[in-house]
C-alpha positions in Angstrom: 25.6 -84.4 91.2 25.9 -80.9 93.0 24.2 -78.8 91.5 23.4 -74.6 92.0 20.8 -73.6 94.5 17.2 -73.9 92.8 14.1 -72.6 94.1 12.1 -75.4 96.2 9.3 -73.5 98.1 7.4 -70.2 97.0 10.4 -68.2 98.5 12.6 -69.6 96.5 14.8 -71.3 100.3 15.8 -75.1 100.5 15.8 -76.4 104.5 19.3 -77.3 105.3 21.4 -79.5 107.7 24.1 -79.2 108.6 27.2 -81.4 109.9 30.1 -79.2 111.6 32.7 -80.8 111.7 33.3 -83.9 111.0 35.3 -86.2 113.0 37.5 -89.2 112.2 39.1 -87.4 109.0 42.3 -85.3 108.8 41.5 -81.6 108.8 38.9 -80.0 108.9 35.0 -79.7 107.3 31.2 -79.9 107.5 28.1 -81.3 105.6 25.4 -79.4 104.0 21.8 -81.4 103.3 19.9 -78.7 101.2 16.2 -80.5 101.7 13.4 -79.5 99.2 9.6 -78.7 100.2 9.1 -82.1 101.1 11.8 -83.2 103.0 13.7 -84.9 99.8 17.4 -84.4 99.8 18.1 -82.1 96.7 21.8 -81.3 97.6 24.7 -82.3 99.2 27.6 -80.6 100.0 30.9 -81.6 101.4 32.8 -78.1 102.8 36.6 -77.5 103.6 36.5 -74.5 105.8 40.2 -74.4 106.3 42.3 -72.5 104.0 46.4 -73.5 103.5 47.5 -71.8 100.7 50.6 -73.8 99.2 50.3 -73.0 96.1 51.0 -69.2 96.7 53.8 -68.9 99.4 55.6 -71.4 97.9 56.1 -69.4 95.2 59.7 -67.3 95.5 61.1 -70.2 97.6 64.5 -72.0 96.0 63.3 -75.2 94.7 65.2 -77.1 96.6 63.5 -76.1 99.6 60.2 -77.2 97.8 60.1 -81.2 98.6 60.5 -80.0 102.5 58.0 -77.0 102.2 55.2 -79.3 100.8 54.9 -82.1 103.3 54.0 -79.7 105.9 50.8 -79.7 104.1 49.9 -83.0 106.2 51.3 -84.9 109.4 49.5 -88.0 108.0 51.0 -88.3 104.6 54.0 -86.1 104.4 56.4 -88.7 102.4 53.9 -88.5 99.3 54.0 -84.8 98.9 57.4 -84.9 99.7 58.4 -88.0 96.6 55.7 -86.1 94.3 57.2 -82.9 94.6 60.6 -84.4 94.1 59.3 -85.6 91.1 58.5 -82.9 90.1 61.6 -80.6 90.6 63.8 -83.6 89.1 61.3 -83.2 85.9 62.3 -79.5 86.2 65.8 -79.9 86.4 65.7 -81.8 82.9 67.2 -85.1 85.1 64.9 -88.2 83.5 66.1 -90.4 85.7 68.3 -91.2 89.4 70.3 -93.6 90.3 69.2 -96.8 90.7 69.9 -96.2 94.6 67.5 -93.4 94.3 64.9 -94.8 92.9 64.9 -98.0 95.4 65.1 -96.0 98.5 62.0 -93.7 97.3 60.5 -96.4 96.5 60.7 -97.8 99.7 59.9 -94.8 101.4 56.8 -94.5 99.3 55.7 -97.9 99.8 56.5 -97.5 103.9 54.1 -94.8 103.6 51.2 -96.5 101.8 51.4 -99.2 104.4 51.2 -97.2 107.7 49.0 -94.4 106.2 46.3 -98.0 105.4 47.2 -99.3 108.8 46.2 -96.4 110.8 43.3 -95.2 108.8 41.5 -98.8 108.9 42.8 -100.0 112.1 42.0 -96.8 114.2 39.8 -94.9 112.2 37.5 -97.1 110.6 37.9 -100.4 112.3 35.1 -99.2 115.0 32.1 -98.4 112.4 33.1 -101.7 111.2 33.2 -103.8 113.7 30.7 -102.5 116.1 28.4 -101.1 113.7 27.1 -97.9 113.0 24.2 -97.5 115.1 26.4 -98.5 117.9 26.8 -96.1 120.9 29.2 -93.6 120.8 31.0 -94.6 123.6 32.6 -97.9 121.3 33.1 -96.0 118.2 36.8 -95.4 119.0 40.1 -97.5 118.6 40.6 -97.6 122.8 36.9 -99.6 122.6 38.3 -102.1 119.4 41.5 -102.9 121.7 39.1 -103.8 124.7 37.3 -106.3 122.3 39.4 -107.0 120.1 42.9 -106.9 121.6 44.9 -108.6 119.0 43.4 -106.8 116.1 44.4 -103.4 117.7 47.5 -104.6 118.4 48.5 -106.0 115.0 46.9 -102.1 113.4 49.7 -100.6 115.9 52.5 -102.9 114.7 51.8 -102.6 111.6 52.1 -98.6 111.1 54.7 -98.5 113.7 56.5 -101.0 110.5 55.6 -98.7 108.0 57.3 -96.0 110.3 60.1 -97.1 110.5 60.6 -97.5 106.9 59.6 -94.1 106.7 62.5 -93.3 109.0 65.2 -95.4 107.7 64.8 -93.6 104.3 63.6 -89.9 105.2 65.6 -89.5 108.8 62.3 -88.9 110.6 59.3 -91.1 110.9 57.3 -87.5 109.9 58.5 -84.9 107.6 61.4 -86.1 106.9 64.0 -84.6 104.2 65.4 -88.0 102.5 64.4 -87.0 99.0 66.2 -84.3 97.4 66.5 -82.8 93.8 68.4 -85.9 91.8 68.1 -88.4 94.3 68.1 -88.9 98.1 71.1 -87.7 100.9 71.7 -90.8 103.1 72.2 -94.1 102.3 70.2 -97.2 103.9 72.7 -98.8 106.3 72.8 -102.9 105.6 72.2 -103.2 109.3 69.2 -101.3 109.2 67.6 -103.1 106.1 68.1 -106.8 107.6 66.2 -105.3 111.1 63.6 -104.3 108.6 64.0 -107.8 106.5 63.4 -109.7 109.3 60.0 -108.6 110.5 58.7 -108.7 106.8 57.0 -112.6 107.7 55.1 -111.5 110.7 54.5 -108.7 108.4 53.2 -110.0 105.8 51.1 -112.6 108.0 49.2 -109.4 109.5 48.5 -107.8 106.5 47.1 -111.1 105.1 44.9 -111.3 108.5 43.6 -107.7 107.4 42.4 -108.9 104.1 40.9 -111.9 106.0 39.2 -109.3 109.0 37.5 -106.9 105.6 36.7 -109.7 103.4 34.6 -111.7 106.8 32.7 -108.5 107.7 31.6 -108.4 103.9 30.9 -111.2 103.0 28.8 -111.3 106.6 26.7 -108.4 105.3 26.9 -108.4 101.5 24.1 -106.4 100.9 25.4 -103.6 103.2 28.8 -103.6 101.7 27.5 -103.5 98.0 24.7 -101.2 98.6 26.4 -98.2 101.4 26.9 -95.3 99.8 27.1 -97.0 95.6 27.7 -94.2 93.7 28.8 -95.4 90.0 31.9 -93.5 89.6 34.4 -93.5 86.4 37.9 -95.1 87.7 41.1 -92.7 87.7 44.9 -94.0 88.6 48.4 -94.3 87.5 49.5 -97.8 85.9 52.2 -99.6 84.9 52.9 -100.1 81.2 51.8 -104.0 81.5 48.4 -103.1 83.1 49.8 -103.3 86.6 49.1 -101.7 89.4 51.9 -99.2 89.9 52.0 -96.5 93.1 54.8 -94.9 92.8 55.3 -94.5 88.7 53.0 -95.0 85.8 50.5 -93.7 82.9 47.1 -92.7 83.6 44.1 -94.7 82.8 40.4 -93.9 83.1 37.7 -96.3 83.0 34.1 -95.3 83.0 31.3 -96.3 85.3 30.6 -99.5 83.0 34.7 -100.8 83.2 35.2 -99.5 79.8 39.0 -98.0 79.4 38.4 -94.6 78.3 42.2 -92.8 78.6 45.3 -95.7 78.4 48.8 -94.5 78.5 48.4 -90.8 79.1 51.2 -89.1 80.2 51.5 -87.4 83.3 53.0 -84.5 82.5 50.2 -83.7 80.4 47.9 -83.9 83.0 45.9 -80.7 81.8 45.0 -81.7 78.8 42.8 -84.0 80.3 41.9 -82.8 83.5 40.3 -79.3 84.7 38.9 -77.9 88.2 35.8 -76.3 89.0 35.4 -73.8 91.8 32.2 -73.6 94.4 31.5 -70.5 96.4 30.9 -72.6 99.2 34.4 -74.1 99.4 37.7 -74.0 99.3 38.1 -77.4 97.6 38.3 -77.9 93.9 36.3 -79.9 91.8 38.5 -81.6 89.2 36.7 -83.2 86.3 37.8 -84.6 83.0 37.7 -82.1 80.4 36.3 -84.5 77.4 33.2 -84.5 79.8 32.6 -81.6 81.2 32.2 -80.6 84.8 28.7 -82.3 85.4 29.7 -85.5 84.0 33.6 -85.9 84.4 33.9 -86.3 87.7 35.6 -89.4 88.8 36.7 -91.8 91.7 40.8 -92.6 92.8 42.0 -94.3 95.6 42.2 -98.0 97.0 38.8 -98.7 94.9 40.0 -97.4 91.7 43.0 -98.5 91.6 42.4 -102.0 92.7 39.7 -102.0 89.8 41.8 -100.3 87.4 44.8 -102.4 87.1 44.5 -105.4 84.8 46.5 -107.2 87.9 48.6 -107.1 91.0 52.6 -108.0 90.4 52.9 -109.3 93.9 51.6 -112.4 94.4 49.8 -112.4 97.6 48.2 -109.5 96.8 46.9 -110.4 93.2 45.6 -113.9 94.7 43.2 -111.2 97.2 42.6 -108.8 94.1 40.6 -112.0 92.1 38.8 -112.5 95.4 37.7 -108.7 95.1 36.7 -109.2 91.9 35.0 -112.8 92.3 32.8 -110.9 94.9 31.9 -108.1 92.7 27.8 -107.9 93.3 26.3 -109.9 90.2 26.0 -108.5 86.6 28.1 -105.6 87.9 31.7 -105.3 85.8 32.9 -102.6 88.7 32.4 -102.4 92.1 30.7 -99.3 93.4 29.9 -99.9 97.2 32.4 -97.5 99.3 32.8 -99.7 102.1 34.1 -102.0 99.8 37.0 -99.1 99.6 38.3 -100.8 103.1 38.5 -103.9 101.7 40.5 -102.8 98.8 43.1 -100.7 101.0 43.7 -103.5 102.6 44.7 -105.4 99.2 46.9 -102.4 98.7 48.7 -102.7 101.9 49.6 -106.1 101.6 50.9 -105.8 98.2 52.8 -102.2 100.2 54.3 -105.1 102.4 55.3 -107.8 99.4 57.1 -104.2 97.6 59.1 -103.9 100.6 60.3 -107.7 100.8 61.4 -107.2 97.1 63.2 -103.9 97.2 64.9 -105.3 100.5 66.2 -108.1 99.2 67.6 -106.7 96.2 71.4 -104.9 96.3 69.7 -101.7 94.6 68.9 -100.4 97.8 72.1 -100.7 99.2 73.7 -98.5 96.8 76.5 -95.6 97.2 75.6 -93.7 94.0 72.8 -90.9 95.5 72.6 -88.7 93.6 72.4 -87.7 90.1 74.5 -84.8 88.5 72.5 -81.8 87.6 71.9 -80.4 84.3 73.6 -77.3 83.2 70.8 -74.9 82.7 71.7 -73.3 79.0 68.1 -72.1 77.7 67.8 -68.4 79.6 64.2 -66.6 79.4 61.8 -69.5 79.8 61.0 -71.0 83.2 62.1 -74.3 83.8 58.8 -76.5 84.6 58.1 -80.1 85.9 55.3 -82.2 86.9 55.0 -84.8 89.3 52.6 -87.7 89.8 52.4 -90.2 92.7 49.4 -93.0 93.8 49.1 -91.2 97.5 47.4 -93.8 100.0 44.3 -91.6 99.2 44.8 -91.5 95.3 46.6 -89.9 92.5 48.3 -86.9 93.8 49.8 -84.2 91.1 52.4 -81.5 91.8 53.5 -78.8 89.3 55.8 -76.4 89.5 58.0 -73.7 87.0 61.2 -72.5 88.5 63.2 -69.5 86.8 66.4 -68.1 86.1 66.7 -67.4 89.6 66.2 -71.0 91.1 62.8 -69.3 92.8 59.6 -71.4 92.2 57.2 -69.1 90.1 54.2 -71.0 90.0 52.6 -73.8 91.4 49.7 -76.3 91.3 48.4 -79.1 93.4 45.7 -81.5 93.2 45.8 -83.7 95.6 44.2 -86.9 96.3 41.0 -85.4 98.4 40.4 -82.8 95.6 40.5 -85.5 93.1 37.3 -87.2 94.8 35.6 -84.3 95.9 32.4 -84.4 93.5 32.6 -88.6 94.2 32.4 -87.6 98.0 29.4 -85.1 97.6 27.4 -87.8 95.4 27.9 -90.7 98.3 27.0 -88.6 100.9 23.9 -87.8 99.0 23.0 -91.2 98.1 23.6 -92.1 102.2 21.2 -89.3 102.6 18.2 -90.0 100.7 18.0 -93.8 102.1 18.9 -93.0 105.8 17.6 -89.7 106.3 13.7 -89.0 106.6 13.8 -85.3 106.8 12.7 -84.6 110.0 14.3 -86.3 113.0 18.6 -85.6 113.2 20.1 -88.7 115.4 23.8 -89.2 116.2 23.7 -92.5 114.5 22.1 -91.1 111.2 25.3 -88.2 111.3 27.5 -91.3 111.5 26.1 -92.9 108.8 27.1 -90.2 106.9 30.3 -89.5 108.5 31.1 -93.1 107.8 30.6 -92.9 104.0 33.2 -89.6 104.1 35.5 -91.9 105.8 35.9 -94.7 104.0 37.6 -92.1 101.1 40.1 -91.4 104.3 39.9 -87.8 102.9 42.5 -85.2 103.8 41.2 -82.2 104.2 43.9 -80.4 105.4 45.6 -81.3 101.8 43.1 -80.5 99.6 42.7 -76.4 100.7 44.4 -81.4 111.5 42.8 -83.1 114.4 42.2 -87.0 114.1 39.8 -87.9 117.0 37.0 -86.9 119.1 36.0 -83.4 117.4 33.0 -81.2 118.3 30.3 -81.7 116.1 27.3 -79.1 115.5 24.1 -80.5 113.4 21.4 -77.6 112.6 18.0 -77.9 110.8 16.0 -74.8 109.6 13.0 -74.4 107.7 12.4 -72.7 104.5 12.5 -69.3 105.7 16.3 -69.5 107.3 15.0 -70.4 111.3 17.0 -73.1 113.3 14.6 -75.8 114.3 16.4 -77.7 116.3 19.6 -79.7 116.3 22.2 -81.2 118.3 25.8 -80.4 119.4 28.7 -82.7 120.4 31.4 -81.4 122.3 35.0 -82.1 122.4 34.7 -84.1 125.1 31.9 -86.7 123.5 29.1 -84.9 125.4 25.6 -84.7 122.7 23.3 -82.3 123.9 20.3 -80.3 122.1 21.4 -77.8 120.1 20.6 -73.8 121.0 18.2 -73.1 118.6 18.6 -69.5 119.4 22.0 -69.7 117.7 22.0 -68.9 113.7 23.8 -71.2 111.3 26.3 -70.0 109.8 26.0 -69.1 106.2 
């Protein structure tokens, strides 16, 4: 685990590389390896040197502007800040529930989202690391290289977010940062020519998303002990479920399993999500470090996302997608009752975003959906003095994402807080990184592929950096490594453009 700065070397000064930014991610951050007397990783640390502050000046806005305001945290998941803080405000309002209209159009939006936000992050971010490998030159690592070789792949990762999309648009207005959800309910209704356009793409749909699983479940099964052994950090398991056991995205009770698979929290409520979660705060980041209070912050930390979740849940209500969830599972490496490898992460999005697509089909088919009824009839406010307060919790496509908010007399939101899916995995992040460290890293020489390697176990949490405190691509890189007493060694930098050269060692690193 991270831990504080300890003396190393008679000075009391750990050598340190670093990796600034990283690429392939949403927002923006670096790497810290802290590297003891000799040459032993001692530390890792993840940083988010971008600060968005949220959480203040969205306090003294009217709460109905809130479910707008949020989204603009992200252009890559916008509709699950948007539903959560929805959620939230509707908590708020004292409304416990919205039309059955409502709820099938969020739903749908929700479930559009999980399904592009999976397709683009495996198919274009990921998909080269995977299927070129990670030592490959840099020059294939992108999604342009995977539609040269692999042309029908590519195109089916296009189709398939430009699905999700749409669903996105036919429920919110826009495809991005859209304004569908409102206090009570939503403010348009899905036009019945709209759904059956939708409807009818669901088979080649579904087909794709089935060919995903396939793609992930090949490339591990090809390289088992790769897949089990990148980056396996034993992590406790943290998501929303359904009362039955089920996994559940959009609604739910939160369950913790430990490291072992052994349910630790069942059926806790949402709303009290503080009684069993606090954050830490680093010096060296704006990022949070959330951790279970019965624990402690050394030993609370904990994993969500795809890999949780798909572990967490007792089993999948779709059937395609639960048929590919006792695959997982069968797979598991031997002896072990949870799955720890992050690469395996990919293969568990893609279970997630089939079962995204069989939600879809259901909700589409049904009349709920089709509904007049929008929205639901606000609550007198009678109780004067207190502020009005409301919590909010959603399975984001990166993990459990909490909003909370207190509105007062005035309708102006007077406090807010966030943890968002990135946040939640922070400390699981720093820990992989570390573990990728030690067994590819000797301490001396800094290659491009080694930075990858560690690049690639950030990735497969498809963090958002931009959330937790925006370019998605080819980003300048900077690694630096100095010796005990503070001097830059040597290095290397890539430019925007791709271009690796040796690094100025004349230029500090910044503290």
């Amino acid at each position: 685990m991270t831990e504080a700065l300890r003396p190393s070397t008679p000075d009391g000064a750990l050598r340190r590389v670093a990796i600034d930014p990283l690429s392939r991610v949403e927002g923006h951050g670096k790497v810290t390896l802290l590297l003891d007397e000799h040459q032993r990783v001692r530390q890792a640390r993840l940083h988010i040197v971008e600060f968005r502050g949220f959480e203040a000046f969205v306090c003294g806005r009217p709460y109905w502007e809130v479910p707008v305001m949020v989204q603009r945290l992200c252009g890559i998941c916008p509709v699950s800040h948007h539903l959560a803080a929805s959620k939230a405000i509707d908590a708020a309002l004292g409304l416990r529930a919205v039309p059955p209209a409502a709820e099938a159009q969020r739903r749908l939006m929700h479930y559009g989202q999980i399904l592009q936000s999976h397709a683009l992050h495996f198919f274009h971010l990921s998909s080269p690391d995977l299927l070129f490998g990670f030592d490959s030159e840099v020059g294939r690592r992108h999604v342009l290289a995977v539609a040269a070789e692999y042309p029908e792949v590519a195109r089916q990762g296009v189709l398939l977010r430009r699905f999700g999309q749409e669903v996105i648009r036919v429920t919110a207005g826009k495809r991005v940062h859209g304004t569908g959800s409102v206090p009570g309910g939503v403010n348009r209704a899905l036009p019945r020519d709209e759904r059956d356009v939708l409807a009818a793409q669901l088979p080649q749909v579904l087909d794709w998303c089935e060919q995903a699983v396939d793609l992930v479940q090949r490339l591990h099964e090809a390289d088992a002990a790769l897949y089990d052994g990148f980056g396996a950090v034993p992590a406790a398991l943290f998501s929303l479920l359904r009362e039955d056991g089920a996994l559940e995205l959009y609604d739910g009770r939160i369950t913790v399993r430990d490291a072992q698979g052994r349910v630790t929290v069942s059926g806790h409520e949402p709303a009290d999500y503080l009684d069993l979660v606090d954050e830490a705060v680093r010096p060296w980041s704006y990022m949070k470090f959330p951790y279970l209070r019965a624990l402690g912050p050394d030993e609370g930390w904990y994993r969500v996302g795809p890999l949780a979740r798909v572990q967490n849940c007792e089993f999948i209500a779709t059937p395609r997608a639960e048929v590919r969830r006792l695959q997982f599972r069968a797979r598991a490496r031997a002896g072990e009752p949870v799955q720890h490898g992050t690469l395996a992460t990919h293969w568990a999005r893609m279970i997630e975003m089939l079962h995204a697509a069989e939600v879809i089909a259901e909700i589409l088919a049904g009349d709920a959906v089709l509904g007049s009824e929008l929205v639901a009839e606000l609550p007198v406010r009678r109780l004067r003095g207190a502020d009005r307060e409301g919590v909010g919790v959603i399975e984001a496509p990166r993990g459990t994402l909490i909003h909370h908010y207190r509105i007062g007399d005035d309708d102006l939101v007077t406090w807010c807080n966030l943890i968002v899916s990135t946040t939640h995995n922070n400390q699981a992040m720093h820990e992989t990184v570390r573990a990728v460290a030690e067994r590819y890293f000797d301490g001396r020489d800094v290659t491009e592929g080694l930075l990858n390697h560690i690049e690639v176990a950030i990735r497969a949490f498809d963090p958002c950096l931009s959330c937790a405190t925006h370019a998605v691509g080819s980003m300048p890189l900077l690694v630096q490594v100095q010796d005990a007493q503070g001097r830059v060694r040597g290095g290397l930098r890539r430019d925007g453009d791709g271009r690796i050269a040796p690094l100025d060692t004349a230029r500090a690193l910044e503290p």
